[in-house]
VEXMIBA-273626 format. One line per field, with one value per residue (C-alpha): residue number from 1; residue in one letter; x, y, z. Coordinates in pm, 1 decimal, decimal comma. Layout:
N
nr <- c(NUM:...)
rest <- c(A:...)
xx <- c(X:...)
yy <- c(Y:...)
zz <- c(Z:...)
***
This chain:
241
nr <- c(1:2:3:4:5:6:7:8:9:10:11:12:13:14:15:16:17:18:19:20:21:22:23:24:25:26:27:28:29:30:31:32:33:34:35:36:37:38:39:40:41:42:43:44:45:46:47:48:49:50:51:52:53:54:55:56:57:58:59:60:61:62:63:64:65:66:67:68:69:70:71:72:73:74:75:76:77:78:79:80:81:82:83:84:85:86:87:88:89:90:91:92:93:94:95:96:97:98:99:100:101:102:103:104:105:106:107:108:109:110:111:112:113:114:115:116:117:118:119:120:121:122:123:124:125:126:127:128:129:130:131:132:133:134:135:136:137:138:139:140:141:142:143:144:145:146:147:148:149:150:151:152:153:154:155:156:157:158:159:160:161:162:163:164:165:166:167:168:169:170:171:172:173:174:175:176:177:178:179:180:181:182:183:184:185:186:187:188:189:190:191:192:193:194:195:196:197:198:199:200:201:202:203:204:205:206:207:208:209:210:211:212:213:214:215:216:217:218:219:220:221:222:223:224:225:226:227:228:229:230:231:232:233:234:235:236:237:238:239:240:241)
rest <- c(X:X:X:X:X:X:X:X:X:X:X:X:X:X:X:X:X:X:X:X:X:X:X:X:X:X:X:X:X:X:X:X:X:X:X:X:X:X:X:X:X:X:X:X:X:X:X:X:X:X:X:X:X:X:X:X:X:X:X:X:X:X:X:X:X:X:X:X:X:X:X:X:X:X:X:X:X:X:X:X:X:X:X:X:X:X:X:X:X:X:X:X:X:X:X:X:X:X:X:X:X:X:X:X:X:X:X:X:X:X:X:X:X:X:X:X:X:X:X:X:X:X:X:X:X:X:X:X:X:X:X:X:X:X:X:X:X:X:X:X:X:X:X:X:X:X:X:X:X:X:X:X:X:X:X:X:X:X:X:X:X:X:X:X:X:X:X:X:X:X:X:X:X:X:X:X:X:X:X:X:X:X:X:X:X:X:X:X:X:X:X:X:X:X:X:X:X:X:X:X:X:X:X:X:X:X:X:X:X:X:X:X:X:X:X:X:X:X:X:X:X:X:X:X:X:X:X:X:X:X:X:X:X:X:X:X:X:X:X:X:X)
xx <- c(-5206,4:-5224,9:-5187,2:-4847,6:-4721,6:-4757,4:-4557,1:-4335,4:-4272,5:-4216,3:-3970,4:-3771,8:-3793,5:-3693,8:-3403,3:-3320,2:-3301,4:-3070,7:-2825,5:-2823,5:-2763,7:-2483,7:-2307,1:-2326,3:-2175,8:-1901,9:-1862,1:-1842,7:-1593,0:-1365,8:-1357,7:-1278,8:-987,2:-804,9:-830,7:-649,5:-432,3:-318,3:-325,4:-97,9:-219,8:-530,5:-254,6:-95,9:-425,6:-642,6:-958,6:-1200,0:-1262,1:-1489,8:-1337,9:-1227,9:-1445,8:-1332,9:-1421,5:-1352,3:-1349,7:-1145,7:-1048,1:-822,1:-769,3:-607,7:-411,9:-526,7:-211,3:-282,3:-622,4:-619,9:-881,8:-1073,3:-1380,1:-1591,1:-1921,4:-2191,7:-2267,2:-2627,0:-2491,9:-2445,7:-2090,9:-1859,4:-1656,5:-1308,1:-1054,7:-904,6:-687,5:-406,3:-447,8:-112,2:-263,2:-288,4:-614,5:-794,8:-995,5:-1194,9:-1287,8:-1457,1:-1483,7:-1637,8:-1486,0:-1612,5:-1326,6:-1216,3:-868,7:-807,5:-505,5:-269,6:-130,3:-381,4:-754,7:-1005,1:-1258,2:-1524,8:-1514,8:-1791,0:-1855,7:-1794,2:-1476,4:-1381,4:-1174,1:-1122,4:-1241,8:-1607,6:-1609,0:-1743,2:-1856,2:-1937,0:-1690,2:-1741,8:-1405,6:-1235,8:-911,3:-642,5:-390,6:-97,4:34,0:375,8:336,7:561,8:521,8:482,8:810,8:881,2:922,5:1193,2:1377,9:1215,0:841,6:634,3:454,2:420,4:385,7:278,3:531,8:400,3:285,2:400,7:100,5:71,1:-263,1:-442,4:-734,5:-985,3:-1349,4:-1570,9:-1731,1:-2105,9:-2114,9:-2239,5:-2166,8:-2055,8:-1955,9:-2129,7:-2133,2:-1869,0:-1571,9:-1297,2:-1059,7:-738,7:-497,3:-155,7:-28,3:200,7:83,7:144,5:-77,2:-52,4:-238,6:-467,2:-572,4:-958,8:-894,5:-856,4:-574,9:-523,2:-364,8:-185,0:-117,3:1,5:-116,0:-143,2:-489,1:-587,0:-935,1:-1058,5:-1404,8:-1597,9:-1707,4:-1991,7:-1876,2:-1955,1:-2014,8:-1878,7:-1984,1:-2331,2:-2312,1:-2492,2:-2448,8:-2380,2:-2675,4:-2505,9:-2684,6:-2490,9:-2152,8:-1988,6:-1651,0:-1587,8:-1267,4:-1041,6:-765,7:-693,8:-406,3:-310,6:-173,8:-387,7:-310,4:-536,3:-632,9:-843,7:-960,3:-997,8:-1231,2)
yy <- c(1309,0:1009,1:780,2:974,7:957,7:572,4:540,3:800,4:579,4:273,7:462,7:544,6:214,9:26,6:293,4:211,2:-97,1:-103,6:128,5:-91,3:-394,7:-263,8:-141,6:-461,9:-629,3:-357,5:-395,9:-760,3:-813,3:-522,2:-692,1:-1032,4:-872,9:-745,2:-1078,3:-1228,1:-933,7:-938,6:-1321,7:-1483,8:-1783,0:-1666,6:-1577,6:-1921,0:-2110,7:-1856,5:-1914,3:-1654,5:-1595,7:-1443,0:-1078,8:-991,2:-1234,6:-1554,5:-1850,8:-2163,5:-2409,0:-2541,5:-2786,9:-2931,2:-3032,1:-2811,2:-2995,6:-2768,4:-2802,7:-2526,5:-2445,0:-2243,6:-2181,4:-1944,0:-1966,6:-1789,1:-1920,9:-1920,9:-2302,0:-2381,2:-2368,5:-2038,5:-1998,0:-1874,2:-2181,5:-1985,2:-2218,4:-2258,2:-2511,4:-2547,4:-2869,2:-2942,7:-3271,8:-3225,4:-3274,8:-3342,9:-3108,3:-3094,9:-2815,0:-2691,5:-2347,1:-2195,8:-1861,8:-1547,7:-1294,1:-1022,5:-926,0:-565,3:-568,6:-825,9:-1017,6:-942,1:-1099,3:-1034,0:-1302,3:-1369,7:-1647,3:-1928,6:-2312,9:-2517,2:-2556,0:-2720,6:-2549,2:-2797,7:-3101,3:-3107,2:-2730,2:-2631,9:-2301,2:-2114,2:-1932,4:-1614,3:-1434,6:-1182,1:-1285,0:-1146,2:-1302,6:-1196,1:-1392,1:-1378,8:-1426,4:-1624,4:-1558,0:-1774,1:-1938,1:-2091,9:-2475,3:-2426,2:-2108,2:-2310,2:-2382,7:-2078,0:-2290,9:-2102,1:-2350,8:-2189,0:-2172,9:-2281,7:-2006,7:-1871,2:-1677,7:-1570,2:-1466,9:-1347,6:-1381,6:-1257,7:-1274,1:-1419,2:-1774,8:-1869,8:-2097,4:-2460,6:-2709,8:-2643,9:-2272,0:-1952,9:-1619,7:-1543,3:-1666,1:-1416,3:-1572,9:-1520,1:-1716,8:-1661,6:-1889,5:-1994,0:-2175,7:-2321,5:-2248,6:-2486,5:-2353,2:-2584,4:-2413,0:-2323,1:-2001,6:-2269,1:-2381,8:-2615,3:-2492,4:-2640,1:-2449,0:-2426,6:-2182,6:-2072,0:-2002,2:-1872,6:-1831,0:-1660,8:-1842,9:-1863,8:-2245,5:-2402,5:-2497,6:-2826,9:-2837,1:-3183,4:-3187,6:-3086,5:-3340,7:-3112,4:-2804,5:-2487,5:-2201,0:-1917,7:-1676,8:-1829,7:-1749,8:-1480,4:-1588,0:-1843,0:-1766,4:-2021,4:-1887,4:-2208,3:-2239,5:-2441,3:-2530,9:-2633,4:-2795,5:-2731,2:-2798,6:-2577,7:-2553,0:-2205,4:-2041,5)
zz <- c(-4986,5:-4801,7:-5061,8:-5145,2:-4799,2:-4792,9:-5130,1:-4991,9:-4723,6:-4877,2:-5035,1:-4783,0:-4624,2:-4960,2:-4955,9:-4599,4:-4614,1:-4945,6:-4757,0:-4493,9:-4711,0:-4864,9:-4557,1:-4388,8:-4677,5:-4723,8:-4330,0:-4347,1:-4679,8:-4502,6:-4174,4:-4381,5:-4581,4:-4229,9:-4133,3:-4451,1:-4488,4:-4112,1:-3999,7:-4207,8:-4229,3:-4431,7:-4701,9:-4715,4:-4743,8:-4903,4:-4747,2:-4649,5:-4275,7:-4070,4:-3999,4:-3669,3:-3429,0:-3324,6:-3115,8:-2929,3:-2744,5:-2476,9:-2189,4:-1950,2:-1588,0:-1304,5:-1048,4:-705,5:-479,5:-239,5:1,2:258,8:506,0:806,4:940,3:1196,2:1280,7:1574,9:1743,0:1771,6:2138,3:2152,6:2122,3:1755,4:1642,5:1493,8:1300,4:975,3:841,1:532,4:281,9:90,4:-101,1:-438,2:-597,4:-990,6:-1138,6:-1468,0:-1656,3:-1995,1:-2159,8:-2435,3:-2559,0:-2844,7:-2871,9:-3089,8:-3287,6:-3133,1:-3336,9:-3526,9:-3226,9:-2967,5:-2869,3:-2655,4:-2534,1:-2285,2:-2156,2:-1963,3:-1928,2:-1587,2:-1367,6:-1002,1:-798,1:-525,4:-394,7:-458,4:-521,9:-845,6:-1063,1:-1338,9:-1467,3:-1607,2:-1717,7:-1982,6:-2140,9:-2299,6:-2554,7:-2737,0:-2984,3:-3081,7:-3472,2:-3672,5:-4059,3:-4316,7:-4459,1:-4824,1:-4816,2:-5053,2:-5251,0:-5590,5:-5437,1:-5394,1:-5143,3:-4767,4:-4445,8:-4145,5:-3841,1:-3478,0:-3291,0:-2880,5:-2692,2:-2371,3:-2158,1:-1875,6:-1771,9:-1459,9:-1355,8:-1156,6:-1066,7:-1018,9:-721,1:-809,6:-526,0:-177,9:-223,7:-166,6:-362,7:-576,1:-620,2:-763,8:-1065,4:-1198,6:-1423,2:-1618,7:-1884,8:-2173,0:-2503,0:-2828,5:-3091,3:-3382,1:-3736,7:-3869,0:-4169,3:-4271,3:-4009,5:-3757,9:-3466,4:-3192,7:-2877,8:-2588,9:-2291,5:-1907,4:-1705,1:-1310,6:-1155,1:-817,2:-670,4:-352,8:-250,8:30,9:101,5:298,9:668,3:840,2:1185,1:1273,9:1626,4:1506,1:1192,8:994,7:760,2:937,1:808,4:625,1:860,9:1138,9:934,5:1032,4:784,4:508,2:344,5:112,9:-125,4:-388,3:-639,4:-925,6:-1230,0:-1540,3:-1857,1:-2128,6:-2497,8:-2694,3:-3090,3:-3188,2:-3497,7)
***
């Protein structure tokens, strides 16, 4: 009886593990046809892609022309130190993403985004933020009424995107993110693209304070309020998969 069980078993696992086989590779060569079949230019270079994940890579600089400030925090005096202040000089900032997304439908993707970013002056993060695009599709046109040959037209897209940053230098907590832009996507072939795009970003972060009097970095326990709101425009580059 035992002996039956384990070959019974084995059975069933060998079975298993068949099924499962197959499915994935139905799964898989289904997910790679509504990519051809949908993204057009998979049918004007005929190469196999990768279903409906994508990913890439991307980044730019953001010009920060806006930072405004208010603080509340107790002296080691005894007494709360309340300001705030408005900067107006633009300012240089670097950044670098990394994105995975997925095709929810023919012109749309949805991505998760990370990597590093400044914000400010010597204020960095983390970012971790969702995105959506929408890509306004141009299909494939003949090079001539005589050549069946298809060249892919430049693409529009538009996106949003919203999350959070991980504070890296001279900022505390979280800082909240948002950003709106405009592209150009421009095919590549090999299920690949090369974007170019301008976009507005705002953050809402809460920065270190300085006491200058004390020459010395305030304690976050004697904060009672750290509040900057930052704004900007980025130009960006990005290769997507």
């Amino acid at each position: 009886m035992i002996k039956f069980w384990n070959i019974s078993s084995r059975a069933a696992a060998l079975v298993t593990i068949l099924f499962v086989t197959v499915i994935s590779a139905s799964s898989a060569k289904a997910g790679d046809r509504w990519r051809r079949d949908s993204n057009p230019y998979y049918q004007t270079f005929g190469i196999k892609g990768t279903g409906m994940f994508t990913w890439g890579l991307e980044w730019g600089s953001t010009l920060s022309f806006y930072d405004k400030s208010s603080f509340i925090f107790m002296a080691d005096e005894g007494f709360a130190v309340e300001g705030g202040e408005l900067l107006v000089n633009p300012h240089m900032n670097a950044f670098a993403l990394f994105s995975v997304g997925y095709n929810v439908s023919y012109n749309t993707n949805v991505s998760l985004n990370t990597g590093w970013q400044g914000i400010a002056k010597e204020k960095r993060i983390i970012p971790v933020t969702g995105r959506v695009t929408y890509v306004f599709t141009g299909l494939p046109r003949l090079t001539s009424e005589r050549t069946p040959t298809y060249t892919p037209d430049i693409q529009n897209f538009v996106f949003f995107d919203t999350g959070v940053g991980i504070s890296q230098a001279q900022l505390h907590g979280l800082t909240l993110l948002a950003k709106a832009g405009y592209g150009v996507r421009l095919p590549l072939g090999y299920g690949m693209s090369l974007d170019t795009s301008l976009s507005f970003q705002a953050a809402y972060a809460h920065p270190e304070l300085y006491d200058k009097f004390a020459d010395r970095k305030v304690p976050w326990s004697n904060v009672g309020k750290s509040d900057s709101f930052y704004m900007g425009l980025s130009l960006s580059m990005a290769v997507r998969f």
